[in-house]
N, C-alpha and C positions, 0 to 999 in steps of 0.2 A: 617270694622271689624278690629280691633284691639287686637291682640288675645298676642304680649307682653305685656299688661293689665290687661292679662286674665278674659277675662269680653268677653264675647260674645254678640252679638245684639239679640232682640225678633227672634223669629222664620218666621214672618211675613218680616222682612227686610232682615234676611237672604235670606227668598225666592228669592224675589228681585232682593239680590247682584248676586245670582248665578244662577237666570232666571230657577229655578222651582220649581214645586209645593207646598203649603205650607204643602201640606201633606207629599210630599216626608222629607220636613225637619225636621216636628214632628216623622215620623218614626224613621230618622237617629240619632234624637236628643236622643231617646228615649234609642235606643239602645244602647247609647255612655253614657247617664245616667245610666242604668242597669251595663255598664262594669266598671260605674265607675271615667268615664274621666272627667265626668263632673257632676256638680248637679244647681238645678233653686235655685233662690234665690229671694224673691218676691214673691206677687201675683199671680193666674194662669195667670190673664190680666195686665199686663205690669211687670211681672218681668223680669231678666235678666239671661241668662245661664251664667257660672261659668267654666273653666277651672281647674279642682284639679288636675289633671295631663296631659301630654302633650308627 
């Protein structure tokens, strides 16, 4: 993950890097899209989360 890029990986590879569930990371993701931090950019299936603030 490379997040000076600000591009974030699928939710699926996040799981992965951080060893859990892909559910856990769709909630988190979810949350941090509602506050703001971030937004999807892409298709539901293979788009990319987005970094807009940090």
């Amino acid at each position: 993950m490379n997040v000076l890029e600000n591009v974030l990986e699928t939710s699926a590879s996040l799981a992965t890097h951080f060893k859990v569930d892909a559910r856990t990371i769709r909630r988190d993701l979810s949350v941090l899209q509602t506050k703001g931090f971030i937004r999807h950019d892409g298709p539901d299936r293979g788009g990319r989360w987005v970094v807009i603030k940090g």
